[in-house]
PyMOL Python script that loads the backbone (N, CA, C, O; Angstrom):
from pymol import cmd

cmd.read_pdbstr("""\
ATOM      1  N   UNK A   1       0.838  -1.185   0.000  1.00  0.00           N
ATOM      2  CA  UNK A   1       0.000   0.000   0.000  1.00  0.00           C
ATOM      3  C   UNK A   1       0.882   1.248   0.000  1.00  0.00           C
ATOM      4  O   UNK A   1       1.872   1.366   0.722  1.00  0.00           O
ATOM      5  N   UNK A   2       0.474   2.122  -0.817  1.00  0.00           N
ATOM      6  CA  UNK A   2       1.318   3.421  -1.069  1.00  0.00           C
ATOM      7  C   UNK A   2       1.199   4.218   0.113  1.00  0.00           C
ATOM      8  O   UNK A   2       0.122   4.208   0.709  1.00  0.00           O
ATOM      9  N   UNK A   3       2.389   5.077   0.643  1.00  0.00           N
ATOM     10  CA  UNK A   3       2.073   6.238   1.709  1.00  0.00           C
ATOM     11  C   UNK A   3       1.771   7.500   1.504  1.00  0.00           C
ATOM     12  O   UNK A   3       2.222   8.082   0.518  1.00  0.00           O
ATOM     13  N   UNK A   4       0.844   8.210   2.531  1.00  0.00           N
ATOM     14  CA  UNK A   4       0.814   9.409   1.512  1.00  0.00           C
ATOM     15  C   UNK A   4       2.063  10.156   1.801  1.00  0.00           C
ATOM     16  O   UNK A   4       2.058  11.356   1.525  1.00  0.00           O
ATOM     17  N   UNK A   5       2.964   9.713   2.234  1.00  0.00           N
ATOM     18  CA  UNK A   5       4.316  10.633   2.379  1.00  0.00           C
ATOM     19  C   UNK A   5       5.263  10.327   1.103  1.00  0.00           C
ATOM     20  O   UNK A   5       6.488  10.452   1.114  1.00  0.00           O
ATOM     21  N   UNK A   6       4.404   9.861  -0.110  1.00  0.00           N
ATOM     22  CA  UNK A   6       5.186   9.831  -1.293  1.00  0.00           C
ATOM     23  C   UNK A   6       4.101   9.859  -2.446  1.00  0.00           C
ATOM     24  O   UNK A   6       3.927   9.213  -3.479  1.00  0.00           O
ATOM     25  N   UNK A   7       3.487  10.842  -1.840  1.00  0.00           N
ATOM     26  CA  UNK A   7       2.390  11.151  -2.712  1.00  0.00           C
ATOM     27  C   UNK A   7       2.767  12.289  -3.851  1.00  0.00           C
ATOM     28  O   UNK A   7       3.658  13.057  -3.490  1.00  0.00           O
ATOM     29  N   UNK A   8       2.316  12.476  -4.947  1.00  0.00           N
ATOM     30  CA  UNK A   8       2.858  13.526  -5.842  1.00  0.00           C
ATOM     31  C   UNK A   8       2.310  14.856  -5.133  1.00  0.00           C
ATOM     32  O   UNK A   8       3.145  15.759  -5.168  1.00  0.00           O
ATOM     33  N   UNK A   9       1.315  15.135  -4.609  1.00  0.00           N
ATOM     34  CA  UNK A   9       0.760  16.453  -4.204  1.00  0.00           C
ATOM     35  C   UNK A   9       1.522  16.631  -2.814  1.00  0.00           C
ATOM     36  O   UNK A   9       1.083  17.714  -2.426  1.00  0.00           O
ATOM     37  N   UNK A  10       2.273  16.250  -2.002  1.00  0.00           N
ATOM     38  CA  UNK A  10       3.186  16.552  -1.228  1.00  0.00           C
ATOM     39  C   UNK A  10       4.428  16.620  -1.389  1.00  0.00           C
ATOM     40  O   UNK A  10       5.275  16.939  -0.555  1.00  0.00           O
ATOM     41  N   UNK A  11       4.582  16.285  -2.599  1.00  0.00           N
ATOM     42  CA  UNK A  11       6.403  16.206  -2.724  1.00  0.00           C
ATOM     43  C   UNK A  11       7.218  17.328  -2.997  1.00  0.00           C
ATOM     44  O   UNK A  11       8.380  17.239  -3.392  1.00  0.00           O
ATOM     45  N   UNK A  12       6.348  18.840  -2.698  1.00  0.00           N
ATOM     46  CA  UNK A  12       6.622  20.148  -2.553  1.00  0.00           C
ATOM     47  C   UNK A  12       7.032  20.606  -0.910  1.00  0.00           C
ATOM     48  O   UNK A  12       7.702  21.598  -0.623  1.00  0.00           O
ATOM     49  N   UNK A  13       6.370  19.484   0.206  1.00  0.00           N
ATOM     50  CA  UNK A  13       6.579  20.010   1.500  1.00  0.00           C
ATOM     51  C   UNK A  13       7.953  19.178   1.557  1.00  0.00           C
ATOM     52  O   UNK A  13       8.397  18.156   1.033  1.00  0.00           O
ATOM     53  N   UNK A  14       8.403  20.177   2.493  1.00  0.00           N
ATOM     54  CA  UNK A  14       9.532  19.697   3.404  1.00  0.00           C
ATOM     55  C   UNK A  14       9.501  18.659   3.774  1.00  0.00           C
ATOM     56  O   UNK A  14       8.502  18.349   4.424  1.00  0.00           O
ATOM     57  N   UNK A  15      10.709  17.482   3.518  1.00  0.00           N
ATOM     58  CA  UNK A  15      10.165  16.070   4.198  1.00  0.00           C
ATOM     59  C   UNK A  15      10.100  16.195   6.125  1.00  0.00           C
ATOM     60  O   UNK A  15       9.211  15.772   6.863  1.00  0.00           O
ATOM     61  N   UNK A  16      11.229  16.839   6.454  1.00  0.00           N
ATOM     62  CA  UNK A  16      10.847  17.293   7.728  1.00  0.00           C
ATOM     63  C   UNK A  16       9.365  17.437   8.255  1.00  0.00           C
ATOM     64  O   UNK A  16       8.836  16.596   8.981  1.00  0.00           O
ATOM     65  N   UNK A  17       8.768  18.562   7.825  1.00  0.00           N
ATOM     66  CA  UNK A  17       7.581  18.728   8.376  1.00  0.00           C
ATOM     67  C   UNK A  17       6.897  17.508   8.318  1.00  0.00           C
ATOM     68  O   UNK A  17       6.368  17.110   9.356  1.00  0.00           O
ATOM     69  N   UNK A  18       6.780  16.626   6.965  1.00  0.00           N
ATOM     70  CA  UNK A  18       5.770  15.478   7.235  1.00  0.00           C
ATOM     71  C   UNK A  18       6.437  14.562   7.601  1.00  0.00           C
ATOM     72  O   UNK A  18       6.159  13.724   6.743  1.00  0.00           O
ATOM     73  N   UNK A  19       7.342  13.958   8.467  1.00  0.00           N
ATOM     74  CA  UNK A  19       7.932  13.734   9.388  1.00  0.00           C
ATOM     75  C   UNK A  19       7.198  13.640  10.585  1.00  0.00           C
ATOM     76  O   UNK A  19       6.540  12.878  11.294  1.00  0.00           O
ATOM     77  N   UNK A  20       7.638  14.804  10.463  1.00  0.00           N
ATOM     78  CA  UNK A  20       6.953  15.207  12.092  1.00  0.00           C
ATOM     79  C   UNK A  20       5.610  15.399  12.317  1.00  0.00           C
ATOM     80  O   UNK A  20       5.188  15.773  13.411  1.00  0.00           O
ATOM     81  N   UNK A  21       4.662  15.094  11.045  1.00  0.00           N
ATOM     82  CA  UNK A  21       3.586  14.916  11.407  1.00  0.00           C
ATOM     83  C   UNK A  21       3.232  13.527  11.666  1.00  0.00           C
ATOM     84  O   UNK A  21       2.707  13.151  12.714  1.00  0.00           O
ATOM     85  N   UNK A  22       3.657  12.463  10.275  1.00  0.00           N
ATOM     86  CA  UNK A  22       3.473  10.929  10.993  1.00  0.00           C
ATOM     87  C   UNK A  22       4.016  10.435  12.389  1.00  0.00           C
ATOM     88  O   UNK A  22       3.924   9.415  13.073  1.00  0.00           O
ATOM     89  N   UNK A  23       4.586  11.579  12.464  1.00  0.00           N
ATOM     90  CA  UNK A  23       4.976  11.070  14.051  1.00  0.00           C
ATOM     91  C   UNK A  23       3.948  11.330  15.359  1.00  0.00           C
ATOM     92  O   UNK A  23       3.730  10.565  16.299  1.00  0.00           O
ATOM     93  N   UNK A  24       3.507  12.388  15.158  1.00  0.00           N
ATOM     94  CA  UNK A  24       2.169  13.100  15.351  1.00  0.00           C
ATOM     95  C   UNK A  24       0.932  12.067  15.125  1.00  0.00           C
ATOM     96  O   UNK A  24       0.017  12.001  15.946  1.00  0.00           O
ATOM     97  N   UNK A  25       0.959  11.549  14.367  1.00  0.00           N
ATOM     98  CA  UNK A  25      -0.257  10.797  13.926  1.00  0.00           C
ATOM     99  C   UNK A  25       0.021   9.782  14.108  1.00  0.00           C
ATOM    100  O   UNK A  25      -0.648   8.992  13.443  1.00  0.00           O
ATOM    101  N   UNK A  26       0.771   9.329  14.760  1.00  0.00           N
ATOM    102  CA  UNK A  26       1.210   7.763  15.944  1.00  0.00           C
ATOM    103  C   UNK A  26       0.706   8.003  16.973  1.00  0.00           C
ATOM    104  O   UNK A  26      -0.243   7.502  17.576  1.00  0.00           O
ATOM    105  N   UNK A  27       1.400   8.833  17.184  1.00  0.00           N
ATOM    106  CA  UNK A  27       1.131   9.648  18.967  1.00  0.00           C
ATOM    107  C   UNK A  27      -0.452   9.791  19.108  1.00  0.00           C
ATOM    108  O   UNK A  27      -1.088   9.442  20.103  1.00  0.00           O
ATOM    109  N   UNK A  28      -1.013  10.393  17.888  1.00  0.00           N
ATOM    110  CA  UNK A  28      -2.718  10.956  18.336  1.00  0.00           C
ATOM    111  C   UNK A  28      -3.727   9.548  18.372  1.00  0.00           C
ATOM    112  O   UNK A  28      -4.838   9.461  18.897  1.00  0.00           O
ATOM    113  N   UNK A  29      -2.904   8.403  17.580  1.00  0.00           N
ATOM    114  CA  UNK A  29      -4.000   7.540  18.324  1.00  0.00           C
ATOM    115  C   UNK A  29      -4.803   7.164  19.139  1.00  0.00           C
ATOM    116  O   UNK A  29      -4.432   7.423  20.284  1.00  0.00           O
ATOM    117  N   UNK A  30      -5.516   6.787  19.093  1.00  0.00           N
ATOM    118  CA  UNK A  30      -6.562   6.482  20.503  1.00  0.00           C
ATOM    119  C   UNK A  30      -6.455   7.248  21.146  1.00  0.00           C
ATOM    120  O   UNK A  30      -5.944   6.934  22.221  1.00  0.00           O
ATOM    121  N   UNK A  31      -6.804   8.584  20.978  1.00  0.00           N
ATOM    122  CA  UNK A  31      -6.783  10.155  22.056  1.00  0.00           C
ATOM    123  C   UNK A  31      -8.302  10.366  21.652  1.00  0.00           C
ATOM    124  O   UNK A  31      -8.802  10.559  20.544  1.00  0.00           O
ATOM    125  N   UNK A  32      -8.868  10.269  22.899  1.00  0.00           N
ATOM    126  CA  UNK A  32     -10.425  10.957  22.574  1.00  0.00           C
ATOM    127  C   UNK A  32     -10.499  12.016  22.469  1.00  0.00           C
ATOM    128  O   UNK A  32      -9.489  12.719  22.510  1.00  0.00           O
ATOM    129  N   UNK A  33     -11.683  12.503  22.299  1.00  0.00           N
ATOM    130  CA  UNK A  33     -11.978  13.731  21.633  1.00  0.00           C
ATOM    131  C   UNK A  33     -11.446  14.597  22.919  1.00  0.00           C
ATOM    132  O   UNK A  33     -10.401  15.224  22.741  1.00  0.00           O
ATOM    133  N   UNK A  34     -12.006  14.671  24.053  1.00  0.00           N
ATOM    134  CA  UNK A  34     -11.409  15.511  25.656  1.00  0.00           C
ATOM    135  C   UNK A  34      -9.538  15.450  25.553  1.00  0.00           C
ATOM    136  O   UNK A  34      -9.098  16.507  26.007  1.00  0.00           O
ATOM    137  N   UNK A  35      -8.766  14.805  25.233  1.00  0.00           N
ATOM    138  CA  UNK A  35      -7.543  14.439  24.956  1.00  0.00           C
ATOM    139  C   UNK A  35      -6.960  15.454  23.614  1.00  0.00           C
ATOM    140  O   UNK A  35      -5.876  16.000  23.405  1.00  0.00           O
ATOM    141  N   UNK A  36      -7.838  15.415  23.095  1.00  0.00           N
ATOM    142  CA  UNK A  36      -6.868  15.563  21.584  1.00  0.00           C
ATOM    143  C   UNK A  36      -7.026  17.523  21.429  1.00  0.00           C
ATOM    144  O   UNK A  36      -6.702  18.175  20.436  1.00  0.00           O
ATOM    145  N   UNK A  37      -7.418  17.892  22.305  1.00  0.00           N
ATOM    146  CA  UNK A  37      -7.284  19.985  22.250  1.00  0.00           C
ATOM    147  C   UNK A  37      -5.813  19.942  23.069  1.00  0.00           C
ATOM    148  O   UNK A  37      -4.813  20.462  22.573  1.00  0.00           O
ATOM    149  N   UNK A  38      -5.783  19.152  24.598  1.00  0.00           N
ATOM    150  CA  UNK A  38      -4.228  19.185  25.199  1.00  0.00           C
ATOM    151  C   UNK A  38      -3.083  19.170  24.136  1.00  0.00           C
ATOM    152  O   UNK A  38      -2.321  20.083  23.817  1.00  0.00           O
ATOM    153  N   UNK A  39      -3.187  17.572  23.562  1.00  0.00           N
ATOM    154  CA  UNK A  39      -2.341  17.341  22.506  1.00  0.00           C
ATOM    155  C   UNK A  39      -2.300  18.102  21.703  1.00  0.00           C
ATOM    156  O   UNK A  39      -1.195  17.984  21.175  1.00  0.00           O
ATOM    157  N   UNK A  40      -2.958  19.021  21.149  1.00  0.00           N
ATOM    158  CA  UNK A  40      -2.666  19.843  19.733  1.00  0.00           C
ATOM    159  C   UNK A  40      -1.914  21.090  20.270  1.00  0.00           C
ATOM    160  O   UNK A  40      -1.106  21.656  19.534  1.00  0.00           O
ATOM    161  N   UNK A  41      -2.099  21.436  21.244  1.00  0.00           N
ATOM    162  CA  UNK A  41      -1.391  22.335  22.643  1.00  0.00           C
ATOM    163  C   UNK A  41      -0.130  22.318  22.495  1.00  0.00           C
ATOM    164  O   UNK A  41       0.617  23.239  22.161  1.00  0.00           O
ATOM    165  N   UNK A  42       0.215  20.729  22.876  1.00  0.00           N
ATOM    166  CA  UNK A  42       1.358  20.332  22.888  1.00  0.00           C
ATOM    167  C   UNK A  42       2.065  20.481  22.049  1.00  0.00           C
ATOM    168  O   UNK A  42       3.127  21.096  22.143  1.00  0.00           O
ATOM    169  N   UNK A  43       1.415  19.683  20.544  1.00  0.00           N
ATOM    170  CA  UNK A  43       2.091  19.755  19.292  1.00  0.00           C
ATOM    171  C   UNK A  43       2.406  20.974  18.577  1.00  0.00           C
ATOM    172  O   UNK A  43       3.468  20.922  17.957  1.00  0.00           O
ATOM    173  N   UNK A  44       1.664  22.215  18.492  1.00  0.00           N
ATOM    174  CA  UNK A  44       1.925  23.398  18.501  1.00  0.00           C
ATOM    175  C   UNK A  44       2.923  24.102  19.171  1.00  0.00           C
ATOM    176  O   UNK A  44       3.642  24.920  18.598  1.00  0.00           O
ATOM    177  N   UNK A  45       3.037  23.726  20.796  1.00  0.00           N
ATOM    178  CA  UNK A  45       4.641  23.694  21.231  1.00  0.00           C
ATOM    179  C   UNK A  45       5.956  23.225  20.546  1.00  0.00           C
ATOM    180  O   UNK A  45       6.884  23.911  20.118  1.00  0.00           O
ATOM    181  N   UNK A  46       5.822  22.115  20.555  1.00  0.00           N
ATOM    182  CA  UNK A  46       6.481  21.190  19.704  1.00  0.00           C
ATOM    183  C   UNK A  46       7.223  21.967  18.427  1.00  0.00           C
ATOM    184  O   UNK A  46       8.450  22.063  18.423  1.00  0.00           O
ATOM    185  N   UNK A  47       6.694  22.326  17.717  1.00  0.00           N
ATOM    186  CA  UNK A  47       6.497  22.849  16.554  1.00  0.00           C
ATOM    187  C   UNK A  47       7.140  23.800  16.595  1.00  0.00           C
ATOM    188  O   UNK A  47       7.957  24.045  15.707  1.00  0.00           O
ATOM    189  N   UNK A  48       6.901  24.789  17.891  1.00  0.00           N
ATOM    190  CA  UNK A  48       7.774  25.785  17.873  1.00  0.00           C
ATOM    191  C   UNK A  48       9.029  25.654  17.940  1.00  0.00           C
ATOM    192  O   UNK A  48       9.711  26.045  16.992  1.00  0.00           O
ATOM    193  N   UNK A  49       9.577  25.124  18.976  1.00  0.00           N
ATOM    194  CA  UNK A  49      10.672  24.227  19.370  1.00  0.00           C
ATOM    195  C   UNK A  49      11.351  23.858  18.492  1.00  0.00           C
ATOM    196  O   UNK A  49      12.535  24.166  18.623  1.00  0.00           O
ATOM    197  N   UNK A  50      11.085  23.288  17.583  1.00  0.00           N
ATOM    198  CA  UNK A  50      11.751  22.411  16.256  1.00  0.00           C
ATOM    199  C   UNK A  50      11.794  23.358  14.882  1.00  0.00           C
ATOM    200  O   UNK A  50      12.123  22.951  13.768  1.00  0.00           O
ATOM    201  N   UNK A  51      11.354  24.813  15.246  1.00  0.00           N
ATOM    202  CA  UNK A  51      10.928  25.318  14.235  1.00  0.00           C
ATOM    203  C   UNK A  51      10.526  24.714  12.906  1.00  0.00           C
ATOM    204  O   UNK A  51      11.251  24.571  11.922  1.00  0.00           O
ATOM    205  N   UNK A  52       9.072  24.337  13.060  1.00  0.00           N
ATOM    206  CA  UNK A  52       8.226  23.533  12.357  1.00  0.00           C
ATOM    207  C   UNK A  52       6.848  24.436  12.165  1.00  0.00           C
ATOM    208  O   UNK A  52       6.035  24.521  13.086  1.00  0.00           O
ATOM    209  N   UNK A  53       6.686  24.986  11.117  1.00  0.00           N
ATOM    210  CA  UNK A  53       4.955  25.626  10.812  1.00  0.00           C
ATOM    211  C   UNK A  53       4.790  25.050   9.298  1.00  0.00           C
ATOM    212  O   UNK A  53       5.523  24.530   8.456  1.00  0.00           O
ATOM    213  N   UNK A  54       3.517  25.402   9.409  1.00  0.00           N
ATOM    214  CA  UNK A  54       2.769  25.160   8.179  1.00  0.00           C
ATOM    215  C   UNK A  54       2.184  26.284   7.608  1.00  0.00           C
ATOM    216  O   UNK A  54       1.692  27.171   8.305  1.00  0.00           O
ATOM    217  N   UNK A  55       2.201  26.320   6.213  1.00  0.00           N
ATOM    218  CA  UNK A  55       1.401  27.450   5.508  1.00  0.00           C
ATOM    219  C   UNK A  55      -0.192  26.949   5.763  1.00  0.00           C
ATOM    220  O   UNK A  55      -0.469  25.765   5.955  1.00  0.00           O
ATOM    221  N   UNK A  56      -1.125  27.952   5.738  1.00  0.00           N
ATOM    222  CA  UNK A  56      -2.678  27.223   4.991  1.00  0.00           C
ATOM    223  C   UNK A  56      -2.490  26.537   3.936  1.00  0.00           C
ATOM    224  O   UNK A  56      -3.070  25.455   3.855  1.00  0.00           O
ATOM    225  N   UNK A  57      -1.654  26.973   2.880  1.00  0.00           N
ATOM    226  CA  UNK A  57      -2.026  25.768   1.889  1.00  0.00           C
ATOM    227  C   UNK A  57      -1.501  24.888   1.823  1.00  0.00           C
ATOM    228  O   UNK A  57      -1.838  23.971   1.073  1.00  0.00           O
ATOM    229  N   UNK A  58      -0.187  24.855   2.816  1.00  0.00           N
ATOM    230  CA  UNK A  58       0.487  23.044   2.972  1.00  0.00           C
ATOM    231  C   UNK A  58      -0.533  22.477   3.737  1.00  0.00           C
ATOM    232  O   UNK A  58      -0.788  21.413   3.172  1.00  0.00           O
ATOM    233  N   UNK A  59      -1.452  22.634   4.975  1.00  0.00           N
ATOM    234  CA  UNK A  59      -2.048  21.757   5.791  1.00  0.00           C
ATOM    235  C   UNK A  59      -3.073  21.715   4.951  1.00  0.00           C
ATOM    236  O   UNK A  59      -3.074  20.509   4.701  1.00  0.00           O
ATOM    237  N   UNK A  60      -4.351  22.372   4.050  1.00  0.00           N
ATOM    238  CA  UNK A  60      -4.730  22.111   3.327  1.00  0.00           C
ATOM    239  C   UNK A  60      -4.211  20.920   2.533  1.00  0.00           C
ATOM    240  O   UNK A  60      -4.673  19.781   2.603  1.00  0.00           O
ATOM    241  N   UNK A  61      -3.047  21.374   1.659  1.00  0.00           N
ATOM    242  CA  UNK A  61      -2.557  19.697   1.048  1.00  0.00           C
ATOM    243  C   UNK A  61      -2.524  18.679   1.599  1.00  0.00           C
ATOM    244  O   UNK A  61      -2.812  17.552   1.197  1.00  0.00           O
ATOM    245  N   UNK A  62      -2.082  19.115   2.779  1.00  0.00           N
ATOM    246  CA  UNK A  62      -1.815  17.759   3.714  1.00  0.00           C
ATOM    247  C   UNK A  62      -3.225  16.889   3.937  1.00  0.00           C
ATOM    248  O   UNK A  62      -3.387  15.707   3.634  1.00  0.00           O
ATOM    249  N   UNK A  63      -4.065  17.662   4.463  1.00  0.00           N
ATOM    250  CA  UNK A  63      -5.272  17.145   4.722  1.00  0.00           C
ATOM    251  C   UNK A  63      -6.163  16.271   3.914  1.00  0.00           C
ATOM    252  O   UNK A  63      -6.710  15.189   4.123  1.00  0.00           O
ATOM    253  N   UNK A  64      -6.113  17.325   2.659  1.00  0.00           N
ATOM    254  CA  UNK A  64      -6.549  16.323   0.903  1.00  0.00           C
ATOM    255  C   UNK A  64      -5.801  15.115   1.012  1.00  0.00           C
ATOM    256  O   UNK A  64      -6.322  14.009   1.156  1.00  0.00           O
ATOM    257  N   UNK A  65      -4.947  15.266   0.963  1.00  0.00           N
ATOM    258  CA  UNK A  65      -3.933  13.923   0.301  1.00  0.00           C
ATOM    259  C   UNK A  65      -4.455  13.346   1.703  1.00  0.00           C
ATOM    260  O   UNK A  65      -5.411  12.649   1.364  1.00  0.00           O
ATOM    261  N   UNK A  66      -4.355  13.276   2.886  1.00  0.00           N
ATOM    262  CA  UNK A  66      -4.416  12.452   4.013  1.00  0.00           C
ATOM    263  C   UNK A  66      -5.715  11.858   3.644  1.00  0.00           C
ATOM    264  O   UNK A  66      -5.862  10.687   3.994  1.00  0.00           O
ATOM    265  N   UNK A  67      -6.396  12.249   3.201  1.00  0.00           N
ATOM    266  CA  UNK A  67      -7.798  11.940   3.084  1.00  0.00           C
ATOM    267  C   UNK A  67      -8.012  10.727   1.924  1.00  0.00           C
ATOM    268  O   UNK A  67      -8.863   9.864   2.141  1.00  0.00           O
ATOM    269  N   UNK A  68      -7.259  10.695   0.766  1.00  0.00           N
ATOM    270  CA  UNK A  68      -7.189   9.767  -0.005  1.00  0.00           C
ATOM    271  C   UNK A  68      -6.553   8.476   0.454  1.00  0.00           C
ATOM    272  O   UNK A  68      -6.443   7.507  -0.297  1.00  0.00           O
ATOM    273  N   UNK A  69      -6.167   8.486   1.614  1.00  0.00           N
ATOM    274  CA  UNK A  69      -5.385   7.069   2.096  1.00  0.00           C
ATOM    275  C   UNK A  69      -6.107   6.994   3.436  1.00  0.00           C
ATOM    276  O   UNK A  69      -5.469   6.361   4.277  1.00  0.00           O
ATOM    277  N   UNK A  70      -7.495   7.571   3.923  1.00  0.00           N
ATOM    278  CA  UNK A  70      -8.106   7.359   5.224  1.00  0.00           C
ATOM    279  C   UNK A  70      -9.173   6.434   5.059  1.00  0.00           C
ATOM    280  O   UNK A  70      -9.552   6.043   3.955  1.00  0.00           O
ATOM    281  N   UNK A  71      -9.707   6.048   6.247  1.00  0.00           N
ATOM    282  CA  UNK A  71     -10.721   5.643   6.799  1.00  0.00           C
ATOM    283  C   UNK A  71     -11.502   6.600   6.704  1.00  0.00           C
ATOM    284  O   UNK A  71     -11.111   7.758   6.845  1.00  0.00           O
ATOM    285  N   UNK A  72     -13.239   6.159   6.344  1.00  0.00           N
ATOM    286  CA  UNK A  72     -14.316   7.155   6.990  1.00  0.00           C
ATOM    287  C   UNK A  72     -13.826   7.910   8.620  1.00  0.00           C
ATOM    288  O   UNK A  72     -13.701   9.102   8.903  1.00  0.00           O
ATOM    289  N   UNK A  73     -13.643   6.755   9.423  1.00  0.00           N
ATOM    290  CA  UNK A  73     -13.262   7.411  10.944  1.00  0.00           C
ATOM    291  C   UNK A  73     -12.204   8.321  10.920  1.00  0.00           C
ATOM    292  O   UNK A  73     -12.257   9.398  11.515  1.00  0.00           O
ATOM    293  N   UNK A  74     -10.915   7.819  10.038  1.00  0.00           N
ATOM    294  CA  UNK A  74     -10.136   8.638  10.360  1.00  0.00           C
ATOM    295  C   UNK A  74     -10.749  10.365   9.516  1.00  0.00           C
ATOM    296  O   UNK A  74     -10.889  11.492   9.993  1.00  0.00           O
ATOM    297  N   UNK A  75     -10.936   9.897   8.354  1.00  0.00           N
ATOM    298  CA  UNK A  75     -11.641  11.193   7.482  1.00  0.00           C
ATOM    299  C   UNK A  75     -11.859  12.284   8.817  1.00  0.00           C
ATOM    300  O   UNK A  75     -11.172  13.251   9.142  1.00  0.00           O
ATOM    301  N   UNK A  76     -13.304  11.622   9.542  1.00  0.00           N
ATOM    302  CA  UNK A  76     -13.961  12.107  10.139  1.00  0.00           C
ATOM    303  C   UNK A  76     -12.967  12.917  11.422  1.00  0.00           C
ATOM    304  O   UNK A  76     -12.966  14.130  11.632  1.00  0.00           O
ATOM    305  N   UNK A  77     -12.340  12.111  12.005  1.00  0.00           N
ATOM    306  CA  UNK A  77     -11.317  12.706  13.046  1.00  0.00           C
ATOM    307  C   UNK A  77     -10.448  13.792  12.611  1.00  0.00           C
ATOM    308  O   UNK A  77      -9.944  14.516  13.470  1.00  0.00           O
ATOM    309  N   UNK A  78     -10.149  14.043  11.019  1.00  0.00           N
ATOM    310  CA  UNK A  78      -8.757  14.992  10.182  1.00  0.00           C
ATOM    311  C   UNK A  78      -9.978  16.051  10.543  1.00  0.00           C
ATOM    312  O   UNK A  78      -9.707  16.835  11.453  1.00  0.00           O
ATOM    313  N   UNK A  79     -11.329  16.175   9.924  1.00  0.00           N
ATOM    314  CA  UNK A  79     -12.524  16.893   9.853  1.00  0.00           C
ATOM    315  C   UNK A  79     -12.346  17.848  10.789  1.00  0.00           C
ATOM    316  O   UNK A  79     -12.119  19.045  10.616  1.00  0.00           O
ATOM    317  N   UNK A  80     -12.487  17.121  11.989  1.00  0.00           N
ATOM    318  CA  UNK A  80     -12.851  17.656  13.714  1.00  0.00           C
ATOM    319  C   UNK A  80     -11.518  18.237  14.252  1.00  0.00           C
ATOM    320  O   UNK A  80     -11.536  19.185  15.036  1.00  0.00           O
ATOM    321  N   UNK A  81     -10.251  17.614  13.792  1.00  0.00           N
ATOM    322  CA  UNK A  81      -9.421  18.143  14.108  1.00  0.00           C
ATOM    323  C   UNK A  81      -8.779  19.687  13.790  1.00  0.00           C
ATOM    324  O   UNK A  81      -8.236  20.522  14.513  1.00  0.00           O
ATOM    325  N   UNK A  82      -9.180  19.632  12.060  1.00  0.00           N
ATOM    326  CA  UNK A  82      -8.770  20.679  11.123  1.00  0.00           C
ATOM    327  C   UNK A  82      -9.870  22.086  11.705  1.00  0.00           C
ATOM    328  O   UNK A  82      -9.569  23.279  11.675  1.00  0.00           O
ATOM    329  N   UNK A  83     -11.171  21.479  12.209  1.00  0.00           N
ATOM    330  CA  UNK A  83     -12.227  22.579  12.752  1.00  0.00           C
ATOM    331  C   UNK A  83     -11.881  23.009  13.603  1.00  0.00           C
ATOM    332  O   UNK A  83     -11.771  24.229  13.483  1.00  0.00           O
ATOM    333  N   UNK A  84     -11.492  22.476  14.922  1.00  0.00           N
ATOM    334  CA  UNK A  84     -10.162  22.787  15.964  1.00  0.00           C
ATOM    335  C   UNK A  84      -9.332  23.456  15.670  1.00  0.00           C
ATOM    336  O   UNK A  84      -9.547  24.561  16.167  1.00  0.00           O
ATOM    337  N   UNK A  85      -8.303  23.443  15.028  1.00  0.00           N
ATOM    338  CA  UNK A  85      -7.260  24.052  14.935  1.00  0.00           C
ATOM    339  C   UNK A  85      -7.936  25.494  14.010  1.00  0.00           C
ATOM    340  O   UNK A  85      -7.383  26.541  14.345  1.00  0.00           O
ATOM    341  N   UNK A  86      -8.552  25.586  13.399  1.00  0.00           N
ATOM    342  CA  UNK A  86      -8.963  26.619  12.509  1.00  0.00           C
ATOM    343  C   UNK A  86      -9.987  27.833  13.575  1.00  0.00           C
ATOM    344  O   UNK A  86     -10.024  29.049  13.384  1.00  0.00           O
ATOM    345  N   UNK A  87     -10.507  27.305  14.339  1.00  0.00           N
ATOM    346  CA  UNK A  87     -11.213  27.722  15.736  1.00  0.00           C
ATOM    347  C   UNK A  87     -10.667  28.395  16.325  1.00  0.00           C
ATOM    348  O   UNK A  87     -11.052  29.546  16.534  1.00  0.00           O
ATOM    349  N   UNK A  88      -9.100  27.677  16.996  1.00  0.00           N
ATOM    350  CA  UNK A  88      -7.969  28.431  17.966  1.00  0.00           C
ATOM    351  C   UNK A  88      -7.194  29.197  17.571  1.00  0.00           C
ATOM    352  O   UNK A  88      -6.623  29.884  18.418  1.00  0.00           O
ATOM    353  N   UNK A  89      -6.850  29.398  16.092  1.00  0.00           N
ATOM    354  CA  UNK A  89      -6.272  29.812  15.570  1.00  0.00           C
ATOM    355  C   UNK A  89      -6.717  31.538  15.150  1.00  0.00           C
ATOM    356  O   UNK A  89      -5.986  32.495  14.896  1.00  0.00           O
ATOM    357  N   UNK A  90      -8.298  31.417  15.214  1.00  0.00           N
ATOM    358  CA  UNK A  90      -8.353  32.845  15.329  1.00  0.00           C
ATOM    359  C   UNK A  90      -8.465  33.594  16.339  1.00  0.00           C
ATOM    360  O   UNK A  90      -8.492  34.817  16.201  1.00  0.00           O
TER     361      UNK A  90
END
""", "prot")
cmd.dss("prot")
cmd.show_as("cartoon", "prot")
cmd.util.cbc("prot")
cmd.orient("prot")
C-alpha cells in the first residue's frame, strides 16, 4: 500500500515537516476527543521548538492527500481536528 508521504501532491513540503507529522499521527491515536485539544497544545509547542509551521495551503494539502489514504473514521477525526485548529487559531 502506497504512503501518503510519497504522494505527488506533497512532494513540494519539506520532508521534515511530514515527518513530524506521521509522528504526530502515531502519537494521536486512541486520544479521545477531551484528549486531543491538550495534545494539539502540545504539538503546537512542539512545533515551535523544532521550528516547524505550516502554511494554509500546505495543511490544506496535507489534509486532501491524508484523506485519499483514510478511513471514513479517520476522514472524520482529520474533519474535527482541522475545525479545531482553525477555531484556535483565530
Amino acid at each position: 500500500m502506497a504512503s501518503w508521504l510519497d504522494d505527488p501532491d506533497v512532494a513540494h513540503i519539506d520532508k521534515a515537516k511530514l515527518n513530524f507529522l506521521q509522528m504526530l499521527v502515531f502519537e494521536s491515536n486512541g486520544l479521545s476527543k477531551e484528549q486531543m485539544f491538550p495534545f494539539l497544545i502540545a504539538v503546537a509547542k512542539r512545533g515551535k521548538e523544532n521550528n516547524i509551521s505550516f502554511t494554509e495551503e500546505e495543511i490544506d494539502t496535507i489534509i486532501q492527500t491524508l484523506k485519499k489514504y483514510a478511513s471514513e473514521d479517520e476522514i472524520d477525526k482529520m474533519n474535527k481536528m482541522a475545525a479545531l485548529y482553525r477555531k484556535n487559531k483565530k
